[in-house]
Structures are given as C-alpha cells and as structure tokens.
C-alpha positions as CSV (number, residue, x, y, z in Angstrom):
1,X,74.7,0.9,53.4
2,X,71.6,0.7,50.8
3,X,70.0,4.3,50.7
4,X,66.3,4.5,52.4
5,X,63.3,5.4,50.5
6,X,63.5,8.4,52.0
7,X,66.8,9.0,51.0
8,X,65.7,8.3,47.3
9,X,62.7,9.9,47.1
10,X,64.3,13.6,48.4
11,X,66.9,12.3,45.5
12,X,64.2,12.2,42.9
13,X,62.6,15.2,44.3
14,X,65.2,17.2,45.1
15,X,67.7,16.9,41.7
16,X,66.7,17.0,37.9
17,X,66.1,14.8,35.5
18,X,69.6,12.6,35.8
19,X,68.2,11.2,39.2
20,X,64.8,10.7,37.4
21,X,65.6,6.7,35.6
22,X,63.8,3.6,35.9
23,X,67.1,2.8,38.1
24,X,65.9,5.4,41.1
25,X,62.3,4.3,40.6
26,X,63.1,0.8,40.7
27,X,65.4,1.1,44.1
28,X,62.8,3.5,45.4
29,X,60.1,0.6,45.2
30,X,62.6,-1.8,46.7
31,X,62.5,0.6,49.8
32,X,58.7,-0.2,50.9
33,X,58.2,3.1,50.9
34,X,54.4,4.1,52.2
35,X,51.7,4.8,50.1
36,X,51.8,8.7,50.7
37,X,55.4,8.9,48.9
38,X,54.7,7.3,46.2
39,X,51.6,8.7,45.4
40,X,53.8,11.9,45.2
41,X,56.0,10.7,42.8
42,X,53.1,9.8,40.6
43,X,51.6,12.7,41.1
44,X,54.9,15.1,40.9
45,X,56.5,13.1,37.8
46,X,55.3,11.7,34.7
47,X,58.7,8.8,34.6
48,X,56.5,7.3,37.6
49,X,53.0,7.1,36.4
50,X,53.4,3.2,35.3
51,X,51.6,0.6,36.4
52,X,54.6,-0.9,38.6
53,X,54.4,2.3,40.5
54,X,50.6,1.9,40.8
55,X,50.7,-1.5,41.8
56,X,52.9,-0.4,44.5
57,X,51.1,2.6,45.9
58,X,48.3,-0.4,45.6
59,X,50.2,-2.6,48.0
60,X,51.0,0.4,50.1
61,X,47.2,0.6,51.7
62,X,46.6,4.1,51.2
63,X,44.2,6.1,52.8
64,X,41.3,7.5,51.3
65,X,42.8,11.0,51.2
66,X,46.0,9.3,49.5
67,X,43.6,7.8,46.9
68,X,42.0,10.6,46.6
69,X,44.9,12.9,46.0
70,X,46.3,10.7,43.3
71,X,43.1,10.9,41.2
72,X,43.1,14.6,41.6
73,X,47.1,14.6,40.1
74,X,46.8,12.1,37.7
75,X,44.3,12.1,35.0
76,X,45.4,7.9,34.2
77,X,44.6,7.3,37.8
78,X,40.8,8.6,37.1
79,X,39.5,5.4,36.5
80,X,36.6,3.2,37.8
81,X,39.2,0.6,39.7
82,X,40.8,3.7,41.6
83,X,37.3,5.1,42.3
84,X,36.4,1.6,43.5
85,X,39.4,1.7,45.6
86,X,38.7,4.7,47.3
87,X,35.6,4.0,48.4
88,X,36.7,0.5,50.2
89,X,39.2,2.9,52.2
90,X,36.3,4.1,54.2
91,X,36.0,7.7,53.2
92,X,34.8,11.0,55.2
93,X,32.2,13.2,53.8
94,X,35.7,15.9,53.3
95,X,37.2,13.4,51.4
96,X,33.7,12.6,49.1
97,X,33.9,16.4,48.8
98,X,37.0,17.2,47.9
99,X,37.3,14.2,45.0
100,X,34.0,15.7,43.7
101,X,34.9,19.2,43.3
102,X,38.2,18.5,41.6
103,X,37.3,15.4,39.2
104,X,34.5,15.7,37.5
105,X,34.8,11.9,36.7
106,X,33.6,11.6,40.4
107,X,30.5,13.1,40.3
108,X,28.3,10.7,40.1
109,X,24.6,9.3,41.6
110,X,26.3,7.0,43.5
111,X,29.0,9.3,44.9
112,X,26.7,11.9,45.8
113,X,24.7,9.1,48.0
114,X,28.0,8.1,49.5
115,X,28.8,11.4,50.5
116,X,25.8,12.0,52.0
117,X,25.6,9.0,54.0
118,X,29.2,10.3,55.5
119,X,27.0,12.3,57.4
120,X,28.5,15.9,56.0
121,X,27.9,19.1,58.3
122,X,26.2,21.9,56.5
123,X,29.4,23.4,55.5
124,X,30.7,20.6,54.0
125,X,27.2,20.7,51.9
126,X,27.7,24.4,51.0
127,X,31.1,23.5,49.7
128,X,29.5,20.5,47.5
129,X,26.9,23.0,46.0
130,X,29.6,25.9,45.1
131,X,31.5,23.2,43.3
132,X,29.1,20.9,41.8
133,X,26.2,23.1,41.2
134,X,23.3,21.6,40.1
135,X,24.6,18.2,40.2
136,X,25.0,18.8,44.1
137,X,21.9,20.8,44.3
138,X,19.6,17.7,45.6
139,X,16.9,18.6,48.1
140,X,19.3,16.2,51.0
141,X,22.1,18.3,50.6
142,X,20.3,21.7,50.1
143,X,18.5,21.1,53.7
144,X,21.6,20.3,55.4
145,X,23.7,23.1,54.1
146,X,20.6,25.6,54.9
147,X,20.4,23.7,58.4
148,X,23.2,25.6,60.0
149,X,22.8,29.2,57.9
C-alpha cells in the first residue's frame, strides 16, 4: 500500500534528517496533501522551501491564515505575489493584523486600508497600534480602538 501524506509528513516531521530527501518531498507532493501541511513543511524545514513545494501549497487553495502563516515562517515567501495571494483569499481584519505585526514587509498604505475595511473591533485596532506604532496610528484606527475603551 503507498504511504498517505499523512503518513509522510509525521515521517519528515517526526525523524531527522535521513527522512528529509527530495525522495520524501517528492512522494509527499504526490499525496495531495492540503495546503496547511505543506505550508508546515516550508515553514518547519529549509529542504522544502522550493518552488515545487510552493507551487503545490499554490494548488492547495490555502486559506488566508495558511498564507499568512507562511509569510510569517518564511522570509522567501515575503514577496509581492504571496501578498497578492493573500489578499484574494478573502482575509479577516485578525488575519490583516496578525501579517502586519509580524512582517514588516506587510505594512503598507494599502494593507492598512484593507484592514480597516475588514471592519476590525476596537481591540483588534489596539493590537494594530501596539505593533505597528505610528504606521497604525491613523485617525480611522485610533477612533475605533478608543471606541470601546
């Protein structure tokens, strides 16, 4: 019987580096694993960060959040296509949040604008300040997080 992605996955995870060959990565992307696991193994393992992998987390449909965490864990995933990417996976104002406290890469005009058309809650807001300082500091954002104090 030919091994699920499951199966090779908590192989890649679970053993060192012998399980951790371009064989394994190649039968795990056979497998049609989900976007979520092999965002993981991006994100866990530098043998994975190609652009094979990426295509296939790509193909996968990831969510947001899934986007989102791979930017955060990879610094080659920070770029404009991925950003692009993100956004088209309908993000909430948590998710616009939490890519713009961790990568600074994020923190742009536009961004900001798409976060705050998420409809954020005032907490949310506070949290964009506290990380983003001045950059989050606009008078939108500064009404809405003092809204609910």
């Amino acid at each position: 019987a030919k091994p699920s992605g499951r199966d090779i996955f908590d192989v890649i995870c679970g053993c060192d580096d012998f399980a951790r060959t371009p064989k394994m990565l190649r039968l795990f992307l056979e497998s049609n694993s989900p976007a979520y696991p092999i965002g993981s193994i991006m994100i866990n393992f530098d043998f994975a960060r190609t652009p094979e992998v990426l295509a296939a987390f790509i193909a996968a449909k990831p969510t947001a959040a899934g986007i989102g965490d791979l930017m955060r864990g990879c610094e080659f995933a920070r770029t404009p296509e991925m950003l692009a990417l993100f956004i088209a996976a309908d993000p909430t104002a948590w998710d616009y949040y939490i890519i713009m406290a961790d990568c600074e890469f994020a923190r742009t005009p536009e961004m900001l604008a798409l976060f705050i058309a998420a409809d954020p809650t005032a907490w949310y807001c506070r949290l964009m300040i506290q990380a983003c300082g001045d950059f989050a500091r606009t008078p939108e954002i500064t009404t809405r997080a003092l809204a609910a104090a």
